[in-house]
C-alpha positions in Angstrom: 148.2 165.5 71.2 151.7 167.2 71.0 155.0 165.4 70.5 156.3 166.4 74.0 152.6 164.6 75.6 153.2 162.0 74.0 157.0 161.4 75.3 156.1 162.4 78.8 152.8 160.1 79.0 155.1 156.9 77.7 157.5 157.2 80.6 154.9 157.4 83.1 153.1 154.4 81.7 154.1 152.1 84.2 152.7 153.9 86.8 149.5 153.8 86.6 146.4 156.0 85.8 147.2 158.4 88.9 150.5 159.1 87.4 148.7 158.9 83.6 146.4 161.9 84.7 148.7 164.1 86.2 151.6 163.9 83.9 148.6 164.6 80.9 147.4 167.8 83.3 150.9 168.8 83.5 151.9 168.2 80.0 148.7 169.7 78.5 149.5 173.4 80.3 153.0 173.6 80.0 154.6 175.3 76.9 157.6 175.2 74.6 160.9 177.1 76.7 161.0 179.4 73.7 157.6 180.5 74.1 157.9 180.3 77.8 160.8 183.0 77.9 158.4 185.0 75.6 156.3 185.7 79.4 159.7 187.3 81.1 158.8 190.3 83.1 155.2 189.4 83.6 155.4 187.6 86.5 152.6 184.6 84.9 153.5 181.4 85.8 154.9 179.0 83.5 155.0 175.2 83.2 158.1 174.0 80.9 159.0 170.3 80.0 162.1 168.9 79.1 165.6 166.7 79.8 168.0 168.2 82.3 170.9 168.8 81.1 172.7 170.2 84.0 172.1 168.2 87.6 171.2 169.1 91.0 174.6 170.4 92.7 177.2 171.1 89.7 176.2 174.4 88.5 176.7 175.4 92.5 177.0 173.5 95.6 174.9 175.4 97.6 171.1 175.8 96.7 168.8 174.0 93.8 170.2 174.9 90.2 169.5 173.2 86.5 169.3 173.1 83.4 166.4 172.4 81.1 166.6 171.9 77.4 164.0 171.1 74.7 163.6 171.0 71.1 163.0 175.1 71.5 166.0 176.3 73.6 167.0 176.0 76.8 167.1 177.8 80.2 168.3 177.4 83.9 166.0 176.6 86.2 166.7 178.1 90.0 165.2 177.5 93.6 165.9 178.6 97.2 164.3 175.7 98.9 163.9 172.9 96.4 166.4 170.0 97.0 165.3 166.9 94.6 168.2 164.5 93.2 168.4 165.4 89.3 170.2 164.1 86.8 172.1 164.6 84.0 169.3 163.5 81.5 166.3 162.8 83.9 162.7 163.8 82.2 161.6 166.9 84.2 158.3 169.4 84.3 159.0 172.6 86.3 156.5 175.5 86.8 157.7 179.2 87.9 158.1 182.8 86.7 160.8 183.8 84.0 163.1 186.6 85.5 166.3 187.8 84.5 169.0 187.9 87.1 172.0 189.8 86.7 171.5 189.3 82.9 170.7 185.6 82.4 167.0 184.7 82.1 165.9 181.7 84.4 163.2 180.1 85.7 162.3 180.5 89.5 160.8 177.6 90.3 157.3 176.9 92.5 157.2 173.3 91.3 159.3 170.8 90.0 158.6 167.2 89.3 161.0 164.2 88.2 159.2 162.6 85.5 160.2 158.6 86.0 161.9 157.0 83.0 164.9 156.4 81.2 167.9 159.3 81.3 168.8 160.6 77.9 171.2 163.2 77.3 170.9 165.1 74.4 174.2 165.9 72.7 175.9 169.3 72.9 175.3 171.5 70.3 178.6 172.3 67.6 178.9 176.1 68.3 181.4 178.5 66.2 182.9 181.3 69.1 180.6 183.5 67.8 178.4 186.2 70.0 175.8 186.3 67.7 175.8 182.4 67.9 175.8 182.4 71.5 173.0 184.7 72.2 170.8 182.4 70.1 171.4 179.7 72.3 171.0 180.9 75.7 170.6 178.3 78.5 171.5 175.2 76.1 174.4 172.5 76.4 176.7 173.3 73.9 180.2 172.7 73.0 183.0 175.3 71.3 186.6 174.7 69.8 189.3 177.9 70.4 192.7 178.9 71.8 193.4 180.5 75.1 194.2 183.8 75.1 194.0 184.9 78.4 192.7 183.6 82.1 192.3 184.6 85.6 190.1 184.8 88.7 188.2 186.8 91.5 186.4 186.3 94.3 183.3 184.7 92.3 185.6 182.3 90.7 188.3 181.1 88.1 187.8 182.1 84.2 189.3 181.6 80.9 188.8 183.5 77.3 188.6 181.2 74.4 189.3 182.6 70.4 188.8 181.0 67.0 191.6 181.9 65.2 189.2 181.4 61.7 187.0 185.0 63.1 187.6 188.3 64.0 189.1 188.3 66.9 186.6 190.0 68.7 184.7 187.2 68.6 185.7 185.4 72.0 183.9 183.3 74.8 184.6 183.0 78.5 184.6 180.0 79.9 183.2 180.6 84.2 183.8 178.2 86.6 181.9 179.7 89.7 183.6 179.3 93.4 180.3 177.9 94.2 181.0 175.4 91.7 179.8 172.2 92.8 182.2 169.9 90.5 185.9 169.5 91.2 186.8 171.7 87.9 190.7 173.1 87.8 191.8 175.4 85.4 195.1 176.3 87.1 196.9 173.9 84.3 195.2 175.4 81.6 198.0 177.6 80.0 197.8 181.0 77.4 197.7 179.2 73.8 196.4 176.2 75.0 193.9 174.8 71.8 190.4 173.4 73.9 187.3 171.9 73.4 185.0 172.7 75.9 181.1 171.7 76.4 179.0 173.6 78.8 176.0 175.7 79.4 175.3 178.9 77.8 174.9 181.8 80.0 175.2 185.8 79.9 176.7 188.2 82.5 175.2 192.0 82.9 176.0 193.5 85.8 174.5 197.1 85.4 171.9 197.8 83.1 174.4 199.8 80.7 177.0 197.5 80.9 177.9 195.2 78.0 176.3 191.6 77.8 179.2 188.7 78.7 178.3 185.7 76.8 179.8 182.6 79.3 179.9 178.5 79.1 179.9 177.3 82.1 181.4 173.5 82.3 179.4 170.4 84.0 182.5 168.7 84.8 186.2 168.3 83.9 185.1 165.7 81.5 183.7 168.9 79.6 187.3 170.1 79.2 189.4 168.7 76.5 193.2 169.9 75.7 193.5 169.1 72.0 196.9 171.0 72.3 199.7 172.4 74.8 202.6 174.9 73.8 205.5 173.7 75.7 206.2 175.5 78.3 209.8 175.5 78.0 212.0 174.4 75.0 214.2 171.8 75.1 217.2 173.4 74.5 217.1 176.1 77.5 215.8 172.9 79.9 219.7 171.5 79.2 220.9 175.0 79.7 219.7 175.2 82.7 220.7 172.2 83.9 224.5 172.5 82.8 224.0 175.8 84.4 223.0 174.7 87.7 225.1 171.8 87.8 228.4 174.3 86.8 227.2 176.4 90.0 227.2 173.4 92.3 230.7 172.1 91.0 231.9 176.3 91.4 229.9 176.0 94.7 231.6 172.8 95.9 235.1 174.7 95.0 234.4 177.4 97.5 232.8 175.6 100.2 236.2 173.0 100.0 238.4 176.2 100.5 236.4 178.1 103.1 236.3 175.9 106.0 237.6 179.0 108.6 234.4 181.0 106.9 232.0 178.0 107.7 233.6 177.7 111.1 233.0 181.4 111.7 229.0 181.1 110.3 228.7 178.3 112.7 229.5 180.3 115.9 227.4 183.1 114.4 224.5 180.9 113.8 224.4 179.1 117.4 224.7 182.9 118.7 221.5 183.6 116.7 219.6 180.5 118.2 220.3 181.5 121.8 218.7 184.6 120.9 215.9 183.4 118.9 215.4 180.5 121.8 214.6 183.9 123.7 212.1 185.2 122.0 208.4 185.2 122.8 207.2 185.1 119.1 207.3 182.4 116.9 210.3 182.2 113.8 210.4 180.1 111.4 212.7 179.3 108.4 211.4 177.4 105.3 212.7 177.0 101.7 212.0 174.6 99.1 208.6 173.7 101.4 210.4 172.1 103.9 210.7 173.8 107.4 214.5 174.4 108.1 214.3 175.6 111.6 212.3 177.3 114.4 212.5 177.9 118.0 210.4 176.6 121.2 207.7 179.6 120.8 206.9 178.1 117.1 206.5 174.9 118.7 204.4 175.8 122.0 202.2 177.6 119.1 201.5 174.7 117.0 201.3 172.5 119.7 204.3 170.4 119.5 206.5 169.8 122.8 209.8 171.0 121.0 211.1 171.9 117.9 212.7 169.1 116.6 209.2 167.9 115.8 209.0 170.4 113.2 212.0 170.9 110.9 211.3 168.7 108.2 207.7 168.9 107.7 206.0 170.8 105.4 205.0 174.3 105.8 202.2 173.8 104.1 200.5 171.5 106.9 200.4 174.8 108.8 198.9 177.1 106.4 196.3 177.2 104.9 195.7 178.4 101.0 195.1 182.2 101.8 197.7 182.1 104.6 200.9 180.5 101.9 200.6 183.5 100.2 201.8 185.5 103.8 204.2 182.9 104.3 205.9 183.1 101.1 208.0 186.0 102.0 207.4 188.3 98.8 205.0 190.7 99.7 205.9 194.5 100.4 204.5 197.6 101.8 203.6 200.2 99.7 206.8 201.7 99.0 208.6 198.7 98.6 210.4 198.4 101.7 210.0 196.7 105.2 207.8 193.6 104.6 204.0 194.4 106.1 202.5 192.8 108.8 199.5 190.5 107.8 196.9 188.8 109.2 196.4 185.0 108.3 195.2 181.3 110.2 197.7 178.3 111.3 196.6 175.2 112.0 198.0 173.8 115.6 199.1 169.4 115.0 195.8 169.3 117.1 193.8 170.4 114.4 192.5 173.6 115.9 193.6 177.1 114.7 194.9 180.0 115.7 194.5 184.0 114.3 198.1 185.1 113.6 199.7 188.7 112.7 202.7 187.0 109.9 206.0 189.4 109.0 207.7 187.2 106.4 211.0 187.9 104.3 213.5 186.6 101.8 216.9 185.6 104.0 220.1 183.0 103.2 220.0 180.1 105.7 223.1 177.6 105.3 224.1 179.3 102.3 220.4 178.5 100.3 217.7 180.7 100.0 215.2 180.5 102.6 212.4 182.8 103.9 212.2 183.8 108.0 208.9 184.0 109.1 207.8 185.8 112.4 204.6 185.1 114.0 202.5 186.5 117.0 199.1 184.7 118.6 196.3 187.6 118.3 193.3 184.9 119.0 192.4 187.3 121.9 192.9 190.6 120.1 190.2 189.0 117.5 188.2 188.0 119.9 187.9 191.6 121.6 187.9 193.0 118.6 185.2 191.1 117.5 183.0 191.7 121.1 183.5 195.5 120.7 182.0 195.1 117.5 178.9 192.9 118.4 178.8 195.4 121.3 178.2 198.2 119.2 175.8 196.5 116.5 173.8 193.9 117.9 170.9 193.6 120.1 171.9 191.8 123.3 168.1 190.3 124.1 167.6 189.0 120.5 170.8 188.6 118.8 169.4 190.9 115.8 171.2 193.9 114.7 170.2 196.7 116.8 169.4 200.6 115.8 173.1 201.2 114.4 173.7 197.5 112.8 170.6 197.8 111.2 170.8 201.2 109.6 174.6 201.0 108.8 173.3 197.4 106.6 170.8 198.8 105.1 172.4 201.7 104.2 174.8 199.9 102.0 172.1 197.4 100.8 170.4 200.9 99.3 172.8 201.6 97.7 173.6 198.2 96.0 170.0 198.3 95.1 170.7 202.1 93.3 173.3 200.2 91.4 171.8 197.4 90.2 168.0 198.7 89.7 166.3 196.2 92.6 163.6 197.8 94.6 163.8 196.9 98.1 161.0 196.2 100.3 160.4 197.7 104.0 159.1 196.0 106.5 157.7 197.1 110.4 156.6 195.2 112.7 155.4 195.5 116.4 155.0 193.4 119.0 151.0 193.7 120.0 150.1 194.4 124.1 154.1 193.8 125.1 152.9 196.1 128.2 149.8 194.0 128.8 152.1 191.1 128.6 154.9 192.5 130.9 151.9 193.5 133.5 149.9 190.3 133.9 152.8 188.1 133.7 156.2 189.9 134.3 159.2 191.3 132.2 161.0 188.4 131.9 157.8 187.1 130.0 158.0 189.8 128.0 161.6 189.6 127.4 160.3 185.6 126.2 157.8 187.2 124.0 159.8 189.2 122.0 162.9 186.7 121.3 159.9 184.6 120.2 159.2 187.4 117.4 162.9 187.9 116.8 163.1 183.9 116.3 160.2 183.8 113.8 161.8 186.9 111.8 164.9 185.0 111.6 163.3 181.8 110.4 161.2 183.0 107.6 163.7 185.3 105.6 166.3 185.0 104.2 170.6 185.2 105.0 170.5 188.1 102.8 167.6 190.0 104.3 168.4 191.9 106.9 165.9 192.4 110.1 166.7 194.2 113.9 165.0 195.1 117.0 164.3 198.8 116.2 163.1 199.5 119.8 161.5 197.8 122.9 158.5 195.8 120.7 159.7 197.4 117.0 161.3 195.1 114.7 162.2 196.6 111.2 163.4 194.2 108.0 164.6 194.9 104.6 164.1 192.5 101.8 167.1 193.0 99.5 165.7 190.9 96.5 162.2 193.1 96.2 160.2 189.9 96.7 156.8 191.8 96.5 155.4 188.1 96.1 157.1 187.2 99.8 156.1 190.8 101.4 152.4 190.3 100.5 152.7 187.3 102.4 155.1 188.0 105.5 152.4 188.8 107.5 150.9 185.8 107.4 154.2 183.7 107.1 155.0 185.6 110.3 152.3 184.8 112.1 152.0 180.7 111.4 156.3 181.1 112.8 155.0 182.4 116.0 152.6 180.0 116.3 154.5 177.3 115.8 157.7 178.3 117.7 155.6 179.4 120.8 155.4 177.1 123.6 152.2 174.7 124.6 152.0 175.8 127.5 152.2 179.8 127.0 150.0 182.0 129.4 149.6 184.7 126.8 149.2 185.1 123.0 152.1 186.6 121.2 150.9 188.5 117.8 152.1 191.4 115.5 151.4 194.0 113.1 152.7 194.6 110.5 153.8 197.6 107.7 155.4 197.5 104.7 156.6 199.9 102.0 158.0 199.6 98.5 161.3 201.3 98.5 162.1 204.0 96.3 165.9 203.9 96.1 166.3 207.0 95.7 164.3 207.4 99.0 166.3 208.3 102.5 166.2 205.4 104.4 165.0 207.5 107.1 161.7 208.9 105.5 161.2 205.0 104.4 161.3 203.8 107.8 158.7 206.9 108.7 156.3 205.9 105.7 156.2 201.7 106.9 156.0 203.1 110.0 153.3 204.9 109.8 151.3 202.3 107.6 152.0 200.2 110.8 150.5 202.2 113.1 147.9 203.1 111.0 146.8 199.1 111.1 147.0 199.1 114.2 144.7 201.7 114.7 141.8 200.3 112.3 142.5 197.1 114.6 141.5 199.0 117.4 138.3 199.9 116.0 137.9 196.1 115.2 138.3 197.0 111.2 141.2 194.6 111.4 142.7 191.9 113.5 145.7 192.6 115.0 147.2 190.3 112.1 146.3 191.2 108.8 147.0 189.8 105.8 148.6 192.4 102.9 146.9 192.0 99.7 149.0 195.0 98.3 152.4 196.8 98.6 152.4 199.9 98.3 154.4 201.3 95.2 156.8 204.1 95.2 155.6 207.5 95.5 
């Protein structure tokens, strides 16, 4: 009886001999996660046991996402539907294929199962900033010491790049902190220099098959990041400098504003000039600095849904703005050339708590003798809004609310090509609505119409946000499964079938079926001769159906690969 049975079968103890026997079943098939990674590319199922490092909803907010560890190594453990309450330390078994996504190995779950029992956490491992070290350790909970010598972010999230200062300096780490991120984990503070010790998973990036592996640690929380040591940001000396500097400009500033009082006389009438016109004007100004709100006219205030202006100087811009809208509003952006500041889109929030599509102009100006910013903005909620109908209009079908012809083959085309890239094989599916004229005939088009939003719905509900499905023509539905899920395609058929069934109404006059095609992609196939090959495999079905070979549903025990 192995050491890991023998843990597993004392914390299930208490539950009885159900619990005894399937914890032993469990236990007795599953294997080491060192050996278990040994099966990647096989597609063999795999049963793993171990502690969970990592809980349900910090890797990334959105979906089921772990980490395992045993006395072997340890791995991330991934799920589209799962949603189970792990934690940090729980006793788990998980069963599932090994694949490699993007570079990182994991293990796409079928099965997982909390084994009951006290949490222990195991303690991260001591790592140098080593890649070598690293890439012995994948998927573990680990913890490294190093210096900052650079960060930033993208659109996938925030990052930082650790050193040791004892090894080449090659040697570095990056420290990833998804947007998906489902801790509260700020690195903003976190400055170049900065001496950390930070404890975290280990993971690798490869984006492209030729591309060089990224070794990452990806914190739990932001109880896994430690300053041991700050730079200061400014020395001590220039602080006082700059002090006694500002406070000789006020005194010099308090001079000339005692011996100017026919210049601030003048200002004044030329100011209440400019707030007659800018009472006038149909778009909204606004002046800010420090924050604060400074001034504005009535169409500012109509547009945030104040009843005058008064209500607004004072408060803070910010309450308006939100994150990617501050940046507009900030006054410091330029065209191309450096010239006349650009017009940019961005979202206001009203003091009703709706909000509102705006087109910003924003620039640097004086306002009472401090430096302010003027901000001019127009209401283009309707321009959106028949912008965006034109473009539903143009790509979606109006019966089903799938992409039509157009939507469909403009997605997919770029999805083909993402799949070029990144060496995914697509699959093609084609499906037909069986009898639609029989059904329009016996019981009218509107039951028709019925009948095929009731395929449409079903599509939708069984794949995925990524997968992209249309109404090809009257009773032709085409989908294209991004991932290459030949697992899922062998079984849409069926999966499509048991949506129907379920979806369609008690009382329904007629039976609503399908056939269905489907075709392994070849990416370097044109989309149009793939859509003639499932196509033809549909109607082919359909055809041996006819000759009662097949029901009109059939189940695909293989996809066809790639010519």
């Amino acid at each position: 009886m192995t050491r890991r049975f023998v843990h597993v079968l004392a914390m299930v103890s208490a539950l009885g001999a159900p619990a005894m026997a399937a914890a032993q079943e469990a236990t007795a098939h599953s294997r080491s996660i060192a050996a278990a990674l040994a099966t990647e590319g096989t597609n063999t199922p795999v049963t793993i046991a171990g502690r969970a490092t990592v809980g349900a909803g910090q890797l990334q907010s959105r979906g089921f996402e772990v980490a395992v560890q045993d006395a072997s190594g340890g791995i991330r453990v991934f799920s589209r539907t799962l949603k189970l309450p792990v934690k940090e330390g729980d006793s788990v078994l998980a069963t599932g294929t090994i694949r490699r996504y993007r570079g990182d190995r994991e293990l796409l779950v079928t099965s997982f199962q909390i084994v009951p029992g006290q949490r222990r956490l195991p303690p991260p491992r001591d790592l140098a900033i080593d890649t070598a070290a690293m890439a012995r350790h994948p998927g573990e909970l680990v913890r490294v010491s190093g210096r900052v010598t650079a960060s930033g972010h993208s659109e996938g999230g925030r990052w930082i790049r650790l050193t040791d200062a004892r090894r080449p300096a090659s040697s570095t780490v990056t420290v990833w902190v998804p947007a998906n991120h489902g801790a509260q984990i700020d690195l903003t503070s976190i400055k170049a220099h900065d001496s950390l010790m930070i404890a975290g998973i280990v993971t690798s990036y490869q984006d492209n098959p030729d591309d060089q592996v990224v070794w990452q640690l990806v914190p739990r929380t932001m109880d896994d990041v430690i300053v041991m040591a700050s730079e200061p940001e400014w020395p001590a000396w220039l602080l006082w400098l700059l002090i006694g500097g500002g406070a000789a400009a006020l005194g010099v500033l308090a001079l000339v504003r005692l011996n100017s009082r026919r210049h601030l006389r003048t200002l004044r009438e030329t100011d209440a000039r400019y707030r007659q016109l800018l009472a006038l004007s149909p778009e909204a100004v606004l002046v800010h600095a420090n924050g604060k709100i400074l001034f504005t006219n009535p169409a500012a205030a109509e547009m945030l849904g104040l009843s005058n202006e008064e209500a607004l100087v004072g408060r803070p811009i910010d309450d308006f703005a939100d994150e990617d809208t501050r940046v507009a509003l900030a006054g410091q952006a330029t065209d191309d050339a450096g010239g006349r500041a650009p017009r940019v889109r961005g979202r206001l929030r009203t003091a009703g708590g709706g909000t509102l599509d705006v087109e910003i102009v924003s620039s640097p100006c004086v306002y009472h003798d401090q430096p302010a910013v003027v901000v001019l903005a127009r209401d283009i909620s309707a321009q959106l809004r028949y912008e965006r109908d034109l473009h539903a209009l143009a790509l979606i079908d109006e019966l089903t609310g799938l992409h039509n012809r157009r939507g469909f083959t403009l997605f997919a085309e770029q999805e083909l090509a993402r799949a070029r890239r990144h060496g995914r094989v697509p699959v093609l599916v084609f499906a037909d609505l069986d009898d639609l004229k029989g059904i329009n005939d016996l019981h009218g088009h509107a039951s028709g119409d019925t009948a095929i939003r009731l395929v449409a719905s079903a599509f939708k509900s069984i794949l995925r946000e990524a997968d992209i499905v249309a109404r090809w023509s009257g009773d032709e539905f085409v989908a294209l499964l991004s991932d290459g899920d030949q697992a899922a395609a062998r079984q849409i058929d069926a999966r499509l079938a048991s949506a129907i069934a379920s979806q369609s109404q008690p009382d329904l006059p007629y039976h609503v079926s399908v056939t269905v095609g489907t075709s392994t992609l070849d990416p370097m196939l044109a989309l149009r001769e793939a859509l003639e090959r499932a196509d033809a495999e549909l109607y082919s079905r359909k055809k041996y159906a006819r000759r009662g070979r097949l029901s009109p549903v059939t189940r695909i025990d293989a996809i066809r690969e790639p010519d």
